[in-house]
C-alpha positions as protocol buffer text, in pm:
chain_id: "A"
residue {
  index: 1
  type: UNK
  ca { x: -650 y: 2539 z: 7651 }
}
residue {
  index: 2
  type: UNK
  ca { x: -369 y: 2691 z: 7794 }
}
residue {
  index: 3
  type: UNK
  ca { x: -212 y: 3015 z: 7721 }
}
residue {
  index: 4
  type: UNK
  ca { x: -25 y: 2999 z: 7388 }
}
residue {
  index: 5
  type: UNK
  ca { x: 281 y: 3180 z: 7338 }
}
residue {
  index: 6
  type: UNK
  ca { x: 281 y: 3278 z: 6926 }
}
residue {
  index: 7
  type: UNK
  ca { x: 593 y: 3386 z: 6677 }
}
residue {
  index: 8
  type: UNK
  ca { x: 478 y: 3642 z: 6410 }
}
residue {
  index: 9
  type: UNK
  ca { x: 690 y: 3477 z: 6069 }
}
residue {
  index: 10
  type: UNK
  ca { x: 792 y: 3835 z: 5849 }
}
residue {
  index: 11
  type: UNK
  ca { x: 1025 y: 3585 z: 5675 }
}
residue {
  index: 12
  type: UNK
  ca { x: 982 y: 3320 z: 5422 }
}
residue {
  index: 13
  type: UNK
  ca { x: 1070 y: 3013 z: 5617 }
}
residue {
  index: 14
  type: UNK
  ca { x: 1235 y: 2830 z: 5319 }
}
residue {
  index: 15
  type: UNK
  ca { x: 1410 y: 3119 z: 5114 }
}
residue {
  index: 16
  type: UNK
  ca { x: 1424 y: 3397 z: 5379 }
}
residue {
  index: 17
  type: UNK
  ca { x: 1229 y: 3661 z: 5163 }
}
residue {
  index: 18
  type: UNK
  ca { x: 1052 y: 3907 z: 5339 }
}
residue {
  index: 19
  type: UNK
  ca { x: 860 y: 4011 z: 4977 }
}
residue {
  index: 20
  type: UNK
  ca { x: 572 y: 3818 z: 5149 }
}
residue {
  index: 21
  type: UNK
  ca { x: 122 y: 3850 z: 5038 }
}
residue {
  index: 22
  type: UNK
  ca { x: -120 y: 3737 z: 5278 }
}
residue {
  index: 23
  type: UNK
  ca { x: -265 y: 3442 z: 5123 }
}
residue {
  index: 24
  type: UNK
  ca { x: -588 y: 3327 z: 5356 }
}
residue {
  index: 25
  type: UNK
  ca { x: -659 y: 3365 z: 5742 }
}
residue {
  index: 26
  type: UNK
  ca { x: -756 y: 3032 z: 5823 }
}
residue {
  index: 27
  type: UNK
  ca { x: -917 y: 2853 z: 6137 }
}
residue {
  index: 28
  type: UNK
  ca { x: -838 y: 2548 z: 6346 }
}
residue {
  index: 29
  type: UNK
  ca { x: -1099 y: 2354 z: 6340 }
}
residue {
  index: 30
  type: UNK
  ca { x: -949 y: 2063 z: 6521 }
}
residue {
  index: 31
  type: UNK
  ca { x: -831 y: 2198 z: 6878 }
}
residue {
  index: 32
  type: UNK
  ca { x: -875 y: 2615 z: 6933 }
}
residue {
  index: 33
  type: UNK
  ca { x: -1099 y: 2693 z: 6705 }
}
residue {
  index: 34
  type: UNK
  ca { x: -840 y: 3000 z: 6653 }
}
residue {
  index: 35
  type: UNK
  ca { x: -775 y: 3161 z: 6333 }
}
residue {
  index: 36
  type: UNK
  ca { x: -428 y: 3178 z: 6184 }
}
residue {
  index: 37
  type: UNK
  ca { x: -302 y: 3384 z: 5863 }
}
residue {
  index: 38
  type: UNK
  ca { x: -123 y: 3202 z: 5547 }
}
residue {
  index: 39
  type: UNK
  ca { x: 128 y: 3406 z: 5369 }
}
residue {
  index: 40
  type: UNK
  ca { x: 287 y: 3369 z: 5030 }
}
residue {
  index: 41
  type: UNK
  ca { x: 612 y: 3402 z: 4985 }
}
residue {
  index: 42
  type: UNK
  ca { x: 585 y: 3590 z: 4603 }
}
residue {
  index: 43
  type: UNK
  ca { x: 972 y: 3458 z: 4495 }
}
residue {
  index: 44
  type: UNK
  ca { x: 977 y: 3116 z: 4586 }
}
residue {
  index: 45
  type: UNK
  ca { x: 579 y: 2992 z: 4594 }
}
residue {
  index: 46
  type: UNK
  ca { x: 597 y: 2834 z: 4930 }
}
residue {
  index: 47
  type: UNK
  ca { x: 254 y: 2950 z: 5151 }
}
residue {
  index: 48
  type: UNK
  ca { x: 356 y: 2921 z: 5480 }
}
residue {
  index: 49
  type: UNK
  ca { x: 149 y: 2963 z: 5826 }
}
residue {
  index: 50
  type: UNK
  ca { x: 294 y: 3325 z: 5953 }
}
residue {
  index: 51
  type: UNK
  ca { x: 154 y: 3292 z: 6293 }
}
residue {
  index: 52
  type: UNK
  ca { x: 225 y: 2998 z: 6453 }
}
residue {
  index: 53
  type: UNK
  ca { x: 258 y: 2826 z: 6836 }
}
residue {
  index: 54
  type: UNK
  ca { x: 597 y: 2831 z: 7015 }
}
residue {
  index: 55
  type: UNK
  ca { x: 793 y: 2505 z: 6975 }
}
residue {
  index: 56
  type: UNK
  ca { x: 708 y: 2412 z: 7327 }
}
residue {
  index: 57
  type: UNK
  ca { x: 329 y: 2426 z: 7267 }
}
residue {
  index: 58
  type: UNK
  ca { x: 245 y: 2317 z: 6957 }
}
residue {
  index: 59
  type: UNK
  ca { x: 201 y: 1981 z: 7065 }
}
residue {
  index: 60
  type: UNK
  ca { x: -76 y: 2079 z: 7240 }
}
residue {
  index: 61
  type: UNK
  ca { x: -234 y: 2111 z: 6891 }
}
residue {
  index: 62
  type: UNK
  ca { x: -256 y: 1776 z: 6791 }
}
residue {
  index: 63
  type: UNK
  ca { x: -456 y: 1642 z: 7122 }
}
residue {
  index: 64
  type: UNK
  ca { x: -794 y: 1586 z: 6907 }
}
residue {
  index: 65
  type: UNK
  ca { x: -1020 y: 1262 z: 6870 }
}
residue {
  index: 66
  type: UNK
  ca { x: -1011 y: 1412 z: 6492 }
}
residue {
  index: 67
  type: UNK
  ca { x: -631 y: 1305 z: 6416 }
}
residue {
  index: 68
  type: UNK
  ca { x: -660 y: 988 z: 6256 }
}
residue {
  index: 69
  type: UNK
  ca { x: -303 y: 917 z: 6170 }
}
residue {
  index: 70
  type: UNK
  ca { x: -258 y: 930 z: 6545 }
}
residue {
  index: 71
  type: UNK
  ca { x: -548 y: 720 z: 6685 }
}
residue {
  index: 72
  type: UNK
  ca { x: -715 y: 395 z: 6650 }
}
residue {
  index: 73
  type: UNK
  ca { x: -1003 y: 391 z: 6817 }
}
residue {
  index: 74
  type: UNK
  ca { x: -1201 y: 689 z: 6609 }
}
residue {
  index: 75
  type: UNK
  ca { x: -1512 y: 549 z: 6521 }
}
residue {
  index: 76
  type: UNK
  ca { x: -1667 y: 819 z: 6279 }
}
residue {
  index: 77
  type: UNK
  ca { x: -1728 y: 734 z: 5906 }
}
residue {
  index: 78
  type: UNK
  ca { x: -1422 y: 916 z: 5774 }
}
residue {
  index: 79
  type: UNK
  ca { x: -1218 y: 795 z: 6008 }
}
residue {
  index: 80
  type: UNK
  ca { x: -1330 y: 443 z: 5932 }
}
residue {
  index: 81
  type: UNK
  ca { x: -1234 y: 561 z: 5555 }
}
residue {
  index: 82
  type: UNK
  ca { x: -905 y: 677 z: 5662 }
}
residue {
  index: 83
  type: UNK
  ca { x: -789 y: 377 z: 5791 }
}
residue {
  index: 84
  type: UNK
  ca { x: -928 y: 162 z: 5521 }
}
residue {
  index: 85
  type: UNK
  ca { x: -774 y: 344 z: 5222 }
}
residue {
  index: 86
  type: UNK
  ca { x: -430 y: 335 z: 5493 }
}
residue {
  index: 87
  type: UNK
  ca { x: -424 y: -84 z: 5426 }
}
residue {
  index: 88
  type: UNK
  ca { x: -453 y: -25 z: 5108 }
}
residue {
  index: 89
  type: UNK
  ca { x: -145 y: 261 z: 5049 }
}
residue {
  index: 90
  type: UNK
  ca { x: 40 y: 32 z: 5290 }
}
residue {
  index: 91
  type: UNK
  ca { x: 61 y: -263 z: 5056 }
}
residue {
  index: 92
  type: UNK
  ca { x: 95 y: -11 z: 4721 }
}
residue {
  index: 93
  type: UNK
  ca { x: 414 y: 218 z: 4926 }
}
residue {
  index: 94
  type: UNK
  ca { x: 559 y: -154 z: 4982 }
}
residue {
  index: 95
  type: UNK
  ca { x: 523 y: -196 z: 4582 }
}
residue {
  index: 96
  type: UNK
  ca { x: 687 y: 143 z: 4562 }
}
residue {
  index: 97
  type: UNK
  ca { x: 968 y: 86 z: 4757 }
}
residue {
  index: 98
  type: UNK
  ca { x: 1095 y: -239 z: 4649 }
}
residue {
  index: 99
  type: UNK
  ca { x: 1165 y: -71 z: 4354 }
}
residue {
  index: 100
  type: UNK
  ca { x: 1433 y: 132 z: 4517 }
}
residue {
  index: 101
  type: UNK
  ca { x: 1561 y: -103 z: 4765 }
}
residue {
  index: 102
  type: UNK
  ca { x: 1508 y: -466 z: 4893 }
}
residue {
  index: 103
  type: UNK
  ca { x: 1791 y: -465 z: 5190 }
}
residue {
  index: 104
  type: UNK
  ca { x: 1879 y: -138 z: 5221 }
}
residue {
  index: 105
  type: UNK
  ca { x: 1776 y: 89 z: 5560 }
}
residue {
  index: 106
  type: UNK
  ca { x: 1400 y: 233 z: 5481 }
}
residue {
  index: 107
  type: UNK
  ca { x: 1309 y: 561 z: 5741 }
}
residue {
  index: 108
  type: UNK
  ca { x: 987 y: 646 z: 5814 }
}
residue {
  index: 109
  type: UNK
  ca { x: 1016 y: 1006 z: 5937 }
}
residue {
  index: 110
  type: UNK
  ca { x: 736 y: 1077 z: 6152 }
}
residue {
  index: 111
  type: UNK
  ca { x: 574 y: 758 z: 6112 }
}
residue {
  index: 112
  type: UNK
  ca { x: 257 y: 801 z: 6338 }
}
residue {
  index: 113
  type: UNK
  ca { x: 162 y: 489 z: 6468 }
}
residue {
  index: 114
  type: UNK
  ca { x: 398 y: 302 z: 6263 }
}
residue {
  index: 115
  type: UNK
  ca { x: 144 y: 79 z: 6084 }
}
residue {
  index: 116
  type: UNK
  ca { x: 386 y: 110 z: 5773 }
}
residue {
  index: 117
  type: UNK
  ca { x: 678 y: 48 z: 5933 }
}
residue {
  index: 118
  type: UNK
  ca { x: 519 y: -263 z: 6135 }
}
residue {
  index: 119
  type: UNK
  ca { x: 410 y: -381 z: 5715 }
}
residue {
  index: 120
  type: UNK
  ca { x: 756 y: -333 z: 5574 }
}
residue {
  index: 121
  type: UNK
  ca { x: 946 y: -543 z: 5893 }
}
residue {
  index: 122
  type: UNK
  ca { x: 698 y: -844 z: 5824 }
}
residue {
  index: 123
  type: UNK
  ca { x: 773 y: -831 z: 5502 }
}
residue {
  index: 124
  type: UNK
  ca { x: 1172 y: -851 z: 5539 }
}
residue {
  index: 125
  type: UNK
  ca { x: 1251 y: -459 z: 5461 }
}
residue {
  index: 126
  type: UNK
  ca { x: 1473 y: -287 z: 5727 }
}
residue {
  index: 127
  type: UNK
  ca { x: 1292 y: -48 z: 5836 }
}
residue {
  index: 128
  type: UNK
  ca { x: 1252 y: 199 z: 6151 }
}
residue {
  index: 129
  type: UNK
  ca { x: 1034 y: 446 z: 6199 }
}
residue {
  index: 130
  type: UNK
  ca { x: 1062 y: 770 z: 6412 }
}
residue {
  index: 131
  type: UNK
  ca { x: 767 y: 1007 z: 6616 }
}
residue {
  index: 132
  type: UNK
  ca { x: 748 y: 1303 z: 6777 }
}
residue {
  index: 133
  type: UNK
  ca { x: 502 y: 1244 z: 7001 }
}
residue {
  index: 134
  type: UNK
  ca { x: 549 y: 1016 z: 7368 }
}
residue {
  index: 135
  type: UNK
  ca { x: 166 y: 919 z: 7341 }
}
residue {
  index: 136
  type: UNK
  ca { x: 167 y: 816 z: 7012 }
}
residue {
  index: 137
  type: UNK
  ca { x: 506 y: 589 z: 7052 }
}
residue {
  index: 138
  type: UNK
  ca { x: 352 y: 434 z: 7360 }
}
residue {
  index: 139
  type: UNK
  ca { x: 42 y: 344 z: 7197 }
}
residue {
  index: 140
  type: UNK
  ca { x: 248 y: 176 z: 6892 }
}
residue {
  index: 141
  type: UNK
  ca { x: 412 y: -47 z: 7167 }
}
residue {
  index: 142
  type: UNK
  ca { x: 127 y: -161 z: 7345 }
}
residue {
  index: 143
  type: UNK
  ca { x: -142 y: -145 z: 7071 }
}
residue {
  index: 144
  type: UNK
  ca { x: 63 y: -239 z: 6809 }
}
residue {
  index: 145
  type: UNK
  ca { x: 365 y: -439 z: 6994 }
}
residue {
  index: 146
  type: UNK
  ca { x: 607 y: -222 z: 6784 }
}
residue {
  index: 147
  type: UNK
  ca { x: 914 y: 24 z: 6861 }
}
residue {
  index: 148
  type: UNK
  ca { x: 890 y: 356 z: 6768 }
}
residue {
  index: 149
  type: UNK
  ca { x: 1201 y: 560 z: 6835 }
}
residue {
  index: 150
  type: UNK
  ca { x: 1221 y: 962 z: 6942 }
}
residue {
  index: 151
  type: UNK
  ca { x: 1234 y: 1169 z: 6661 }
}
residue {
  index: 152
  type: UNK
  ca { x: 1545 y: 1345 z: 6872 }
}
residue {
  index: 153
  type: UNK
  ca { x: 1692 y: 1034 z: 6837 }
}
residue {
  index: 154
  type: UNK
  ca { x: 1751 y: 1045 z: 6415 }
}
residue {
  index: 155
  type: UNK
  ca { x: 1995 y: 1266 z: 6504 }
}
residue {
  index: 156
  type: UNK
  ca { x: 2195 y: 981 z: 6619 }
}
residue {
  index: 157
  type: UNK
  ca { x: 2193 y: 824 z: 6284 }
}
residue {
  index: 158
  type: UNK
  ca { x: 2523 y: 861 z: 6089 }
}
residue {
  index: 159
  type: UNK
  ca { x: 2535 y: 1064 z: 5789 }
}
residue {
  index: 160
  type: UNK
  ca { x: 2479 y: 889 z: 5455 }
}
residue {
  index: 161
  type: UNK
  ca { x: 2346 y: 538 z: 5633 }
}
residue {
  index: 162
  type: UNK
  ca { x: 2000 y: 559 z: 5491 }
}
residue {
  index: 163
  type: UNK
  ca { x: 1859 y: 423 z: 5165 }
}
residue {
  index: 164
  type: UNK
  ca { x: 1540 y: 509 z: 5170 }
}
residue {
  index: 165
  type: UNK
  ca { x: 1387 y: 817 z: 5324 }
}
residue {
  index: 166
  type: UNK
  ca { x: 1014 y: 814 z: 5353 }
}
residue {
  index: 167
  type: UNK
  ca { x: 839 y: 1118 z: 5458 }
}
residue {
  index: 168
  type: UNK
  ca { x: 426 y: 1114 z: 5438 }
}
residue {
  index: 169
  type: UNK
  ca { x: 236 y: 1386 z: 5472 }
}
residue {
  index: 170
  type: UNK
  ca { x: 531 y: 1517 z: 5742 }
}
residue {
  index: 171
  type: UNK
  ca { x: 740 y: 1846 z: 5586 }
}
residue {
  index: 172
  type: UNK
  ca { x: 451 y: 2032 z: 5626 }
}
residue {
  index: 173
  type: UNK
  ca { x: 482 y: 2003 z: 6042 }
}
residue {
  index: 174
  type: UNK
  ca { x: 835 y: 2025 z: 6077 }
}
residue {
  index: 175
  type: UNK
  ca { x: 896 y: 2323 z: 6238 }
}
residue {
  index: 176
  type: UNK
  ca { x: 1266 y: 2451 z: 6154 }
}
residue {
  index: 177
  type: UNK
  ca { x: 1232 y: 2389 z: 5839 }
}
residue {
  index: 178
  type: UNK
  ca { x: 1569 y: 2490 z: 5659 }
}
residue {
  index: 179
  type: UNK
  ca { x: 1756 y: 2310 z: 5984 }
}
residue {
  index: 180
  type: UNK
  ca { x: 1598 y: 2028 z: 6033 }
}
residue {
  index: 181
  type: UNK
  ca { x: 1573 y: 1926 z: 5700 }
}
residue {
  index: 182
  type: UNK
  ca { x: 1932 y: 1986 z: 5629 }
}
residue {
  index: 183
  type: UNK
  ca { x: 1986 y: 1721 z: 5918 }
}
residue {
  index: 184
  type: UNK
  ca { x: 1742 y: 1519 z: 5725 }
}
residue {
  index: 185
  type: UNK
  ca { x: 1885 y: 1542 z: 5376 }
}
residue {
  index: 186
  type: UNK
  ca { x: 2269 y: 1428 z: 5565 }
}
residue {
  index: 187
  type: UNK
  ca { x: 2129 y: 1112 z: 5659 }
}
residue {
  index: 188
  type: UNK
  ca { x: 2065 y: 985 z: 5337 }
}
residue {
  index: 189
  type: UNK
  ca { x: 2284 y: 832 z: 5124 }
}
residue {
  index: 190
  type: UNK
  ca { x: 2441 y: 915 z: 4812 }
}
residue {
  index: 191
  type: UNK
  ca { x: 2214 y: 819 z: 4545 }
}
residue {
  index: 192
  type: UNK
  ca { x: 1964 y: 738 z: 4834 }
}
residue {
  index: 193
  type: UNK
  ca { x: 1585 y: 862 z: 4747 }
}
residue {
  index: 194
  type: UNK
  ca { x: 1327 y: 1071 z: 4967 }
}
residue {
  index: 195
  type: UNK
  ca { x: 966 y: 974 z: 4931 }
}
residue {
  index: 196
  type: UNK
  ca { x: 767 y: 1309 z: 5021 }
}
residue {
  index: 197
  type: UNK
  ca { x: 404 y: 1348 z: 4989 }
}
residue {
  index: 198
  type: UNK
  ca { x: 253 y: 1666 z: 5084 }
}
residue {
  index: 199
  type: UNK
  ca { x: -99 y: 1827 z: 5008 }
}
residue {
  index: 200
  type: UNK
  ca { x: -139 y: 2059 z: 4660 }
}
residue {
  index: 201
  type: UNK
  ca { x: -294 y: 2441 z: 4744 }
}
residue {
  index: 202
  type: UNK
  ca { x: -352 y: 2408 z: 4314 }
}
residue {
  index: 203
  type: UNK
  ca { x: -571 y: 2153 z: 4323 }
}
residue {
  index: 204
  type: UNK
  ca { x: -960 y: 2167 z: 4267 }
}
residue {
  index: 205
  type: UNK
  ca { x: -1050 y: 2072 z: 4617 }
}
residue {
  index: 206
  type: UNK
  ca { x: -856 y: 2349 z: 4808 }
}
residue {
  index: 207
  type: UNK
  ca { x: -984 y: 2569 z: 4527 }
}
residue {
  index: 208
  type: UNK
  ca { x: -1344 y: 2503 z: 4583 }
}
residue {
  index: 209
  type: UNK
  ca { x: -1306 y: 2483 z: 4995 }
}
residue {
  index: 210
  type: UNK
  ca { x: -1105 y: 2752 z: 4987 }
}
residue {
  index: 211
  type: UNK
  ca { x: -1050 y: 2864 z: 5416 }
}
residue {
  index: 212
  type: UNK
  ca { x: -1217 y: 2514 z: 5476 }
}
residue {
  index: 213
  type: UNK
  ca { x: -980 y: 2330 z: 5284 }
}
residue {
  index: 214
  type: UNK
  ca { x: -875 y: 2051 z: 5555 }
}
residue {
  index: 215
  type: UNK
  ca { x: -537 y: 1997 z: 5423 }
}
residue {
  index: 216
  type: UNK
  ca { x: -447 y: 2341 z: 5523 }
}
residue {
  index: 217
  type: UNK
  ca { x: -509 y: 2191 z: 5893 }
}
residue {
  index: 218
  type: UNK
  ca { x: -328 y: 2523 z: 6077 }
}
residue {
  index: 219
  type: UNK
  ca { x: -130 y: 2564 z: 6320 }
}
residue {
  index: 220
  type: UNK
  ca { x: -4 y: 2177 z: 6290 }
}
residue {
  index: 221
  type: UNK
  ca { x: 31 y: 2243 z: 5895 }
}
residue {
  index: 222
  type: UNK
  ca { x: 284 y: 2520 z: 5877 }
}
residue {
  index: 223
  type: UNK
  ca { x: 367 y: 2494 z: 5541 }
}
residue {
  index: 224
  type: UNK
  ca { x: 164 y: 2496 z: 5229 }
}
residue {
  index: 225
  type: UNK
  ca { x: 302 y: 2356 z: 4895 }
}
residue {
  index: 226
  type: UNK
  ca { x: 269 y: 2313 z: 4539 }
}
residue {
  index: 227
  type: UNK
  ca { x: 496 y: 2158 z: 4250 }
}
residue {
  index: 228
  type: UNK
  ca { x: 698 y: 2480 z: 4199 }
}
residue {
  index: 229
  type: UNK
  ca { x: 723 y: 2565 z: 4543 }
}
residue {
  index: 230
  type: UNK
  ca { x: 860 y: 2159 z: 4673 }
}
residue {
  index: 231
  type: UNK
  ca { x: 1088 y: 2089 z: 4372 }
}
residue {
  index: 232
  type: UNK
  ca { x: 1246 y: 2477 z: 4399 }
}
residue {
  index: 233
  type: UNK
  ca { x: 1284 y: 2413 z: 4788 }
}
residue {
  index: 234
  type: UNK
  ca { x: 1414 y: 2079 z: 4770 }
}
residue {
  index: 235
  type: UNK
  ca { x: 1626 y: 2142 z: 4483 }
}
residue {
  index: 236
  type: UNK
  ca { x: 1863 y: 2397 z: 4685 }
}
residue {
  index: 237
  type: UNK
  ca { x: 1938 y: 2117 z: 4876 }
}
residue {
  index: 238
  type: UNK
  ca { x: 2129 y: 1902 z: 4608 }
}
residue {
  index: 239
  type: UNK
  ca { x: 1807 y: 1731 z: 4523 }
}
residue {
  index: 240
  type: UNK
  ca { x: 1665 y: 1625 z: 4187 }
}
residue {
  index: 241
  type: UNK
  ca { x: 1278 y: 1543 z: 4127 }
}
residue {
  index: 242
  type: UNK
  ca { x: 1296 y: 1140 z: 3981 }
}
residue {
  index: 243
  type: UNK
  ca { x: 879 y: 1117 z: 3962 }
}
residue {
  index: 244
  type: UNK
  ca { x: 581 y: 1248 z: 4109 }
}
residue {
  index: 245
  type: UNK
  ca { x: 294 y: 1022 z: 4165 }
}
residue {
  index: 246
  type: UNK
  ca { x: -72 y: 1130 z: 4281 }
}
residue {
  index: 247
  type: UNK
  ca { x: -252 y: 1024 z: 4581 }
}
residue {
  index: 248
  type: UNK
  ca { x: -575 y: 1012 z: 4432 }
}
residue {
  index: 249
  type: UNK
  ca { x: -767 y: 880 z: 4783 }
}
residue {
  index: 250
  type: UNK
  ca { x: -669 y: 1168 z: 4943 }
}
residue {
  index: 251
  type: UNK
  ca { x: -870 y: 1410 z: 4750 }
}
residue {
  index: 252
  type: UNK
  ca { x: -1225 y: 1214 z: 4887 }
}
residue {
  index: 253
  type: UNK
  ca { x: -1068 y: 1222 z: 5218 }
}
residue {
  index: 254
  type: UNK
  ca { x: -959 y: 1571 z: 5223 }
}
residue {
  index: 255
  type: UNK
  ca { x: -1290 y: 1655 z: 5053 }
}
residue {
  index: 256
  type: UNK
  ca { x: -1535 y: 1459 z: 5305 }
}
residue {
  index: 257
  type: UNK
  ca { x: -1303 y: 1644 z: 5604 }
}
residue {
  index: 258
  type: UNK
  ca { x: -1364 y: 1981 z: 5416 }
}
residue {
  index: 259
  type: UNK
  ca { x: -1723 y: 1945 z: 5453 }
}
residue {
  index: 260
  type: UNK
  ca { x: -1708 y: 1858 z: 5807 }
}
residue {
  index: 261
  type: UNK
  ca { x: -1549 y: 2164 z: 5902 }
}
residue {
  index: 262
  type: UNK
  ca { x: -1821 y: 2389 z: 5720 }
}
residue {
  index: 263
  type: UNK
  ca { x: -2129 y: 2464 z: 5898 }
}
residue {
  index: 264
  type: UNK
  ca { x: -2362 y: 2267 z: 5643 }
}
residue {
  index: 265
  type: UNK
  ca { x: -2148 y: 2043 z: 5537 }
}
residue {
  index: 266
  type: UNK
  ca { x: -2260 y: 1742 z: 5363 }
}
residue {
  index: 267
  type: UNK
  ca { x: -2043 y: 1449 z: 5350 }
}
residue {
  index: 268
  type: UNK
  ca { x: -2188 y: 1276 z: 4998 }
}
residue {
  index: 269
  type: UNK
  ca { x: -2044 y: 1615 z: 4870 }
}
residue {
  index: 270
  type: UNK
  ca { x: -1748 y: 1563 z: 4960 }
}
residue {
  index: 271
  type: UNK
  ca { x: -1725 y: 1251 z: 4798 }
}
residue {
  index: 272
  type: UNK
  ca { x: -1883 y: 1413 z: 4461 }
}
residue {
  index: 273
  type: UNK
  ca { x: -1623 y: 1724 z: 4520 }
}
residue {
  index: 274
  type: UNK
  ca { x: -1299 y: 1453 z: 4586 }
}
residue {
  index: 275
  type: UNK
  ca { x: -1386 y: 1264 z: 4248 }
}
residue {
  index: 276
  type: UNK
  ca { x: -1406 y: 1602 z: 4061 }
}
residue {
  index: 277
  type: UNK
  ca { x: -1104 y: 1701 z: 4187 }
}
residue {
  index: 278
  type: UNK
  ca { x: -930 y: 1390 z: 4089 }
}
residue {
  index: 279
  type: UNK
  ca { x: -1063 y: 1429 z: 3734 }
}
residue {
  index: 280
  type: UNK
  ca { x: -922 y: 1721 z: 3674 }
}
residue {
  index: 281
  type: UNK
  ca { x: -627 y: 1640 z: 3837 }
}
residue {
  index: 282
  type: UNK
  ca { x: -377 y: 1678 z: 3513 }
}
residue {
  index: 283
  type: UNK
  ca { x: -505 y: 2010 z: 3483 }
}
residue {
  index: 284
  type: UNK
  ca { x: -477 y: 2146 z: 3821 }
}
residue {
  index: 285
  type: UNK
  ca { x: -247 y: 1837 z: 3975 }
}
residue {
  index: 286
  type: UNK
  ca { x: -394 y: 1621 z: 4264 }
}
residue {
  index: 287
  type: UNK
  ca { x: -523 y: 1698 z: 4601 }
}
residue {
  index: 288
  type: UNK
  ca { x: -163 y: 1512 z: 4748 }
}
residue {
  index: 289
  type: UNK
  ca { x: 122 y: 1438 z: 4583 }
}
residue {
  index: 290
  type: UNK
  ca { x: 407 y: 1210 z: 4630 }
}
residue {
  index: 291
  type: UNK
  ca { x: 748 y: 1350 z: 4516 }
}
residue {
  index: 292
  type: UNK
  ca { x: 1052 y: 1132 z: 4500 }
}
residue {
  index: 293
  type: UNK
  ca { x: 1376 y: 1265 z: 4490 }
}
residue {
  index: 294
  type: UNK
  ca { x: 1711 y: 1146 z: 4437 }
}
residue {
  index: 295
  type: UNK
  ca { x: 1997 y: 1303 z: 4640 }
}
């Protein structure tokens, strides 16, 4: 790997605190095998990755067989998991949104390969979806035979022209946070709802994998979040929390990934550890979460 520039964060990315704890130090098990520390920002909750890539490189951080949402040809059980339990969310996020639109524009921000946004056009939803990543767009047009635009290019959208935000598993890797998502929040339109789902630090399986926890997944994770510290950060932004709904398959997949990363790791845990967690889920919440909030 090449040489990384990093940025030391003394500042709490989403309130600008600098009354900051250092939470974990952490290691990337996907790319550099480097170790990177998680602070916690003591007034507003948010953890946060305080040592993180420079803009320009951390792309270089998701080139890994291991990144499922970005690859189809990973043949390894838990990838073979992932993209079973993805067929099945597709068709239940349809059933989600056409309860908030039927015709209006649906955004999937950061949409991967686009298999969602490919399900919602063939079933008569407007929808686009937008990527950061050139290899991942060209392998959704010639894989998939669908068009994936630039995530530069949502920019061009005009303020208040989108019904339906949709952003899975995503606010944790954008990297201006406050910025972008102020760009993000403009788009959509009065009355207009944002689907977020992000990972839980509260629940039972990042408590029991504690630095091993895959859904802390640093440096390409660079925030860490739990109810108080999403509904306080999106609430500053005009935002109001309409439901939360648990993504209960994520805790086995989180779990069987957690178990791959330690040293004697045993996959059949995982699945043992991902059922617990779910479980105990009203206690503790669930392993994922997805919040939906109505500007």
């Amino acid at each position: 790997m090449e040489q990384i520039d990093y940025i030391d964060r003394e500042i709490c990315p989403a309130c600008g605190s600098s009354d900051l704890q250092l939470f974990l130090t952490v290691q990337d098990h996907r790319v550099s095998k480097a170790f990177f520390p998680i602070a916690t920002c003591v007034p507003c909750g948010l953890r946060f990755t305080s040592r993180i890539p420079s803009k320009e490189q951390i792309g270089l951080f998701y080139k890994s067989d291991t990144y499922d949402s970005h690859r189809l040809d990973n043949n390894s059980l838990i990838s073979r998991l992932y993209r079973l339990v993805r067929s099945w969310n597709i068709t239940n996020k349809t059933l989600l949104l056409s309860n908030y639109t039927v015709s209006g524009k649906v955004v999937d921000y950061g949409c991967g390969l686009g298999h969602l946004v490919r399900h919602l056009k063939s079933n008569g939803f407007n929808a686009e979806g937008y990527e950061i990543d050139d290899d991942v767009r060209h392998r959704a047009k010639s894989d998939l035979n669908l068009n994936i635009y630039p995530l530069e290019d949502f920019q061009k959208t005009p303020n208040a022209s989108v019904d339906v935000l949709m952003m899975w598993h995503v606010l944790e890797h954008v990297y201006d946070l406050k910025e972008d998502f102020q760009q993000i929040v403009d788009k959509v339109a009065p009355n207009g709802v944002l689907f977020i789902a992000v990972p839980n630090f509260r629940a039972y399986d990042a408590k029991y994998y504690g630095k091993a926890w895959e859904a802390y997944d640093v440096p390409r994770h660079l925030y860490h979040f739990d109810d108080q510290s999403i509904e306080g950060f999106c609430s500053s932004y005009g935002l109001s929390l309409e439901s939360k709904i648990p993504m209960r398959f994520d805790s086995y997949y989180v779990s069987m990934a957690s178990e791959r990363n330690l040293k004697n790791g045993f996959v059949l845990r995982g699945v043992a550890v991902g059922l617990w967690s779910n479980l105990l889920g009203r206690r503790n919440g669930y392993s994922s979460h997805v919040y939906i909030f109505r500007k």
